[in-house]
C-alpha positions in Angstrom: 21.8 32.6 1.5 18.1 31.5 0.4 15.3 32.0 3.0 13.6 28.9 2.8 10.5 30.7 5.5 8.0 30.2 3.8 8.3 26.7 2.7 8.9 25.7 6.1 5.9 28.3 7.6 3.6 25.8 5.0 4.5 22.9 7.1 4.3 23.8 10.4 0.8 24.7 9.8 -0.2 21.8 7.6 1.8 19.4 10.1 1.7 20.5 13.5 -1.3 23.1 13.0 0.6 26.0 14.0 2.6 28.6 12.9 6.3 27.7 13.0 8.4 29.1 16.5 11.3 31.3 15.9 13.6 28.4 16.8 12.3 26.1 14.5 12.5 28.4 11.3 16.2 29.4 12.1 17.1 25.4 12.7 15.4 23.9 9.1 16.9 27.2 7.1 19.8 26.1 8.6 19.6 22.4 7.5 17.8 23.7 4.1 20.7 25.7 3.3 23.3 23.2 4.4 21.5 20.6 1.6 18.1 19.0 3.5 15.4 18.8 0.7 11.6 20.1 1.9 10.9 16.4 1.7 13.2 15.5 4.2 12.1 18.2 6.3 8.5 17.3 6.1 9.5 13.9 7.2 11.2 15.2 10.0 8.0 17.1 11.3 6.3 14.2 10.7 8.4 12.3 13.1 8.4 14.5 15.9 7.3 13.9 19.2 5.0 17.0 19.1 3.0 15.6 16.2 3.0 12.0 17.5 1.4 13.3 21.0 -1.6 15.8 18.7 -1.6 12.6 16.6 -2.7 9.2 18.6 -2.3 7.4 15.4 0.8 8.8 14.5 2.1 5.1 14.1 -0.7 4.3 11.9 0.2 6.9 9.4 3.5 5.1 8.5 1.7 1.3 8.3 -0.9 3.0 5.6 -0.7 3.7 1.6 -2.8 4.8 -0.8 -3.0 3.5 -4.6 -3.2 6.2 -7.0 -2.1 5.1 -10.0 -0.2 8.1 -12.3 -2.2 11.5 -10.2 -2.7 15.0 -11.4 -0.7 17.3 -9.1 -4.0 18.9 -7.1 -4.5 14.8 -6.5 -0.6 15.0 -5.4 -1.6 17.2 -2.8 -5.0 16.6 -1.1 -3.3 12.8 -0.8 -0.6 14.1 0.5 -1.8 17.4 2.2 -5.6 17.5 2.5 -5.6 13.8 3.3 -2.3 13.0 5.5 -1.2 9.8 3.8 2.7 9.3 3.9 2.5 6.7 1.2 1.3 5.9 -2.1 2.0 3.1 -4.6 2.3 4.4 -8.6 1.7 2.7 -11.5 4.9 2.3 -14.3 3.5 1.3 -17.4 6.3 -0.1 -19.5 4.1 0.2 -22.9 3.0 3.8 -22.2 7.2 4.6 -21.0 8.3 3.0 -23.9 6.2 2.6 -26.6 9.2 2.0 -29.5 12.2 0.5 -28.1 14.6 3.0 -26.9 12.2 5.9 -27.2 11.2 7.0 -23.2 8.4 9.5 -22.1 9.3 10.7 -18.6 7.5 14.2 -18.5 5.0 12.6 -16.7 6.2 10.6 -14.3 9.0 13.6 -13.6 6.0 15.4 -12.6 5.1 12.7 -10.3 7.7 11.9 -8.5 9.2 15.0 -7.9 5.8 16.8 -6.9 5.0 13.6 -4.4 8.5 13.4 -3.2 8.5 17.4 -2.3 4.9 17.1 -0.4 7.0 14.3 1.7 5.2 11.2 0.8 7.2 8.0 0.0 6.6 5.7 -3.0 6.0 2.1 -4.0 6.9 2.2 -7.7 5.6 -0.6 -9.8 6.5 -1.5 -13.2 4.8 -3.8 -15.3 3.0 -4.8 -18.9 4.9 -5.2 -22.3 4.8 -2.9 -24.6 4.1 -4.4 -28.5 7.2 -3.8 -29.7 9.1 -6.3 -27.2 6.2 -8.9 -27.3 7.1 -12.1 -28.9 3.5 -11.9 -30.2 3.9 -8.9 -32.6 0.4 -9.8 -34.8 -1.6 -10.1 -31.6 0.6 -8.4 -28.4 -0.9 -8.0 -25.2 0.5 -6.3 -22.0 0.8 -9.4 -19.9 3.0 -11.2 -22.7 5.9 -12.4 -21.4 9.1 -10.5 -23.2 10.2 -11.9 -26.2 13.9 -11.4 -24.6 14.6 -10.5 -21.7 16.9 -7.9 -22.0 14.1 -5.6 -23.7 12.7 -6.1 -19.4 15.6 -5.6 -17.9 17.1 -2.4 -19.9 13.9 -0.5 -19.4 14.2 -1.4 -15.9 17.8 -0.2 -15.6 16.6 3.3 -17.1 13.9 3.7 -14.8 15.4 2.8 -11.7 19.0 4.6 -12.6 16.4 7.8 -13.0 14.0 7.6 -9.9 16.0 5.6 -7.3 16.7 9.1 -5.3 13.4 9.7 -4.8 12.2 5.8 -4.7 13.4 3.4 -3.0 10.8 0.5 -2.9 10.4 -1.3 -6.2 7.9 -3.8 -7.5 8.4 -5.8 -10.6 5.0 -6.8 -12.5 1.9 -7.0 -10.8 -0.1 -9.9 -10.1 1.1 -11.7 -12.5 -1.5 -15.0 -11.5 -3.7 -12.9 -13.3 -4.5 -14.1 -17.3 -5.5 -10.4 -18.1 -1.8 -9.4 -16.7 0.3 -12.3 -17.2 0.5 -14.4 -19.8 3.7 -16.6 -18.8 4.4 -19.0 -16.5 5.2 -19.1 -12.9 8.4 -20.2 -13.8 8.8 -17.2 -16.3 7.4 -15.0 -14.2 10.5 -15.8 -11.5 13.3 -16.0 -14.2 12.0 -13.4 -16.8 10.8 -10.8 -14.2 11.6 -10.7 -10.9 14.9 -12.2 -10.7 16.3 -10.2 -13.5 14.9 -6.7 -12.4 16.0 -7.8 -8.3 19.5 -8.2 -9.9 19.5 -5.0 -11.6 18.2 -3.3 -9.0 21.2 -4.3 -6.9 23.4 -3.1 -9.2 21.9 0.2 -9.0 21.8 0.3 -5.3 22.4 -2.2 -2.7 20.2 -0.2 -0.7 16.8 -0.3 -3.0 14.0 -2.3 -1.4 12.6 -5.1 -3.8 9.2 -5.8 -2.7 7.3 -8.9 -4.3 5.9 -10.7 -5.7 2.2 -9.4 -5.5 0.2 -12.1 -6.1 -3.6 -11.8 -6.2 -5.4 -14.2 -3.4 -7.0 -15.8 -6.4 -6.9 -19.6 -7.6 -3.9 -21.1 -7.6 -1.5 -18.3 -5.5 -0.4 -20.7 -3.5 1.7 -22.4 -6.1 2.6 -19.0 -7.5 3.9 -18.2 -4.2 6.1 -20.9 -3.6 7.6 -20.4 -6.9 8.5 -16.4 -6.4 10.2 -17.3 -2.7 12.7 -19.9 -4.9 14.2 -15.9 -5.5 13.5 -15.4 -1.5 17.5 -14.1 -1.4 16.6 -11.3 -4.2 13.3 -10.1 -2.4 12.7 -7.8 1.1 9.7 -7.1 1.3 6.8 -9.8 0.7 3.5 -8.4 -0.7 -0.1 -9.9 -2.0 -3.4 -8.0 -2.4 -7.0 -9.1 -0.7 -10.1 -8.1 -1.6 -12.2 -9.4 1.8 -16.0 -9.6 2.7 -15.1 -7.4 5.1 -12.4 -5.2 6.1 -11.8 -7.4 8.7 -11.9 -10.6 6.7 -9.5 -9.6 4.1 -6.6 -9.5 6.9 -7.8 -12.0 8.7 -7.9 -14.8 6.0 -4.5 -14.0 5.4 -3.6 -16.2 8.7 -6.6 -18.4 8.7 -4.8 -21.9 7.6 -8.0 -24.3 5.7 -7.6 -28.1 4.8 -4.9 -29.1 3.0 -4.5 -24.8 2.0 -2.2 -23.5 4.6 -2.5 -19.7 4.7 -0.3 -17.2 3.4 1.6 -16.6 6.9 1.9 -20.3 7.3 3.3 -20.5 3.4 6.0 -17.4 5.0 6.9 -19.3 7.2 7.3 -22.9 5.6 9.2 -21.2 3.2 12.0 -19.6 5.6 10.8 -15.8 5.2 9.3 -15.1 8.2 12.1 -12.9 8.8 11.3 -9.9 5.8 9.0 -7.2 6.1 4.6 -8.2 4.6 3.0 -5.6 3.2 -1.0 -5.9 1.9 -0.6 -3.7 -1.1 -3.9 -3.8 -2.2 -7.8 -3.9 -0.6 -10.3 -2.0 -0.9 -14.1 -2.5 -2.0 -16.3 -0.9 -4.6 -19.0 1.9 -2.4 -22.2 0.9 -4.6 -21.4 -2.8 -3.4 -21.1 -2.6 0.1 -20.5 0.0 2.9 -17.2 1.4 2.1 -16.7 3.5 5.0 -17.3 0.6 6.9 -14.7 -1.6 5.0 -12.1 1.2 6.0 -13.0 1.0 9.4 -12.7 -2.6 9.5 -9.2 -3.0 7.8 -8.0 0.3 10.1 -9.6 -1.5 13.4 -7.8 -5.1 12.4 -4.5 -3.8 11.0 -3.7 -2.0 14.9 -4.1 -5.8 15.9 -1.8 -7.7 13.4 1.5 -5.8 13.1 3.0 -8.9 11.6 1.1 -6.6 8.4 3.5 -3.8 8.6 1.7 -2.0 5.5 -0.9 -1.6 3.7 -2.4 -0.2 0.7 -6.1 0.5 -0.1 -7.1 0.7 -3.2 -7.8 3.8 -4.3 -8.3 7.2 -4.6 -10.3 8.3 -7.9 -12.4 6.1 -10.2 -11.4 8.7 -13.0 -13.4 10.9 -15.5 -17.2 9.4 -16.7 -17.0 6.3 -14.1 -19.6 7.3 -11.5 -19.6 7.2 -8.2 -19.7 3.6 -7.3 -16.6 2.4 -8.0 -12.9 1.6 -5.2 -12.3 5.2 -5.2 -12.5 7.1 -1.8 -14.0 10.1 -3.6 -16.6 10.7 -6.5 -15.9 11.6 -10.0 -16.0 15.3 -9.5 -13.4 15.0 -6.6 -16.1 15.6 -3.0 -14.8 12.8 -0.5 -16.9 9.5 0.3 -17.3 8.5 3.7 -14.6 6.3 3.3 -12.0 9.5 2.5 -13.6 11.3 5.5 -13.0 8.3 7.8 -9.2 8.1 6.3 -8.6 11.6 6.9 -9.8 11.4 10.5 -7.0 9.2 11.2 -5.0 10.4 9.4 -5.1 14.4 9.7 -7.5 14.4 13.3 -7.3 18.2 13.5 -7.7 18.8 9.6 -10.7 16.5 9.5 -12.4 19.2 11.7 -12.1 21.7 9.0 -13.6 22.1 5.5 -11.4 21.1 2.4 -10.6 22.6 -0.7 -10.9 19.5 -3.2 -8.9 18.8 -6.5 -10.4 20.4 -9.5 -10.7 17.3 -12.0 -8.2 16.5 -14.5 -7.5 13.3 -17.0 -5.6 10.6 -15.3 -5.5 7.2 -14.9 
């Protein structure tokens, strides 16, 4: 029988802080043996009364995500390890998947998703942008094109979930899509092209997969985009947008702050009859050569514990990438040491570990 000991000895001190008790060892090689994946186990430790009463926040550390794009693995782990965060939303690039129709590069994203699934993090997956083959613009494609059918869309959806719905389970089709620069289509394309199709396939797959949409940007005309995407209210479960505030506190707070004539986006949940599904704020953050960062964190941390009609939320992100600077959303420089906005995060996150010096990721390409 496999001795799982030290994989579980791992956790206990990165989780709990302390070396793992007799009892505990013999109980998860048990359940490791019998099938449980060191993911699962993880989670478990995560949701046990022993780290909720060393952890305060312990709550907290479910309602917060991190955007990180497609990571190296030593970014896998100081999210997931060195910084404590239990979710993280991934980028699916259709055009970089599947460049030539029918031809799909997975290495990478195998990588990802089994490294972040094993360190016990959960995923918000989001697929988007056209490759040029399937753009009905072939002399001038650009990502946000609409697909020139819409079968190209929902085949390379069907791979990807059929692949990555063990280890995923919420889904987001397209992102922002009021955007010009990612969206070139209508509203009305955007609903039947996109997100209808892929909800539908996704059901297919699994009743059980979590369709979370239709992350609008609070730009312009979102309102009108909004109204539009819940027309497919029956197909979604989860309701997302992004806000980038003044303030941490502003960027949740406008959310519910109804103006003349613009009723806000709770009001527009609840006009609309889906008042009743889950909102996450999948993306805020703020660029630290613009304005306090660590502030901005502090803020949206500080608000969030008051509105728990926001049941998630996702700053935006963790690393600028190679020859950006400093300055930028990330939460830590270009050769990996932690703003004050990581060091904040962590401190809710990971109390004890914030106490203690960390190793940080050695840089490596990404996006």
């Amino acid at each position: 029988m496999p001795d799982f000991a030290r994989v579980i000895r791992d956790a206990y001190l990165e989780i709990l802080e302390r070396e793992a008790d007799p009892g505990g060892l013999t109980s998860y090689n048990g359940q490791m043996n019998g099938g449980m994946s060191e993911a699962a186990m993880r989670e478990a430790l995560l949701r046990s009364a022993e780290f909720a009463s060393r952890n305060p926040d312990a709550g907290l550390t479910e309602r917060l995500g991190l955007n990180v794009h497609i990571p190296s693995d030593p970014i896998i782990d100081d999210v997931t390890r060195g910084l404590g965060m239990r979710w993280v939303r991934l980028d699916l690039d259709w055009f970089r998947i599947e460049p030539r129709q029918g031809e799909f590069h997975w290495e990478e994203l195998d990588r990802v998703m089994s490294r972040t699934a094993t360190r016990g993090a959960r995923m918000l997956a989001t697929l988007a942008y056209t490759p040029p083959w399937a753009s009905p613009n072939p002399g001038s494609p650009r990502i946000g094109d609409p697909p020139a059918e819409t079968r190209f869309w929902t085949a390379f959806v069907e791979e990807t979930i059929g692949r990555y719905r063990h280890q995923v389970q919420h889904w987001q089709f397209w992102n922002e899509p009021n955007v010009r620069e990612f969206w070139t289509g209508s509203r009305a394309q955007y609903r039947t092209q996109i997100l209808e199709p892929a909800a539908s396939v996704a059901r297919s797959i699994d009743p059980g997969l979590q369709v979370v949409a239709p992350g609008l940007a609070n730009l312009g005309d979102w309102r009108d985009w909004f109204r539009e995407a819940m027309t497919a209210r029956d197909g979604i479960d989860v309701i997302n947008h992004h806000n980038y505030g003044r303030s941490g506190r502003e960027a949740l707070l406008e959310l519910e702050r109804d103006q003349a004539g613009q009723p806000s986006l709770r009001t527009l949940i609840r006009q609309l009859g889906a008042e009743d599904k889950p909102f996450w704020l999948t993306e805020t953050g703020i660029r630290s050569d613009q304005a306090d960062q660590k502030k901005y964190y502090e803020d949206v941390v500080a608000t969030l514990r008051e509105k728990a009609w926001v049941t998630r939320l996702f700053f935006f992100h963790y690393w600028d990438g190679p020859g950006q600077g400093n300055g930028g959303f990330g939460i830590v420089n270009e050769d990996f040491t932690p703003k004050p906005a990581y060091l904040f995060l962590q401190s809710v996150l990971r109390p004890a570990k914030a106490m203690r010096p960390q190793r940080r990721p050695e840089p490596a390409t990404t996006r």
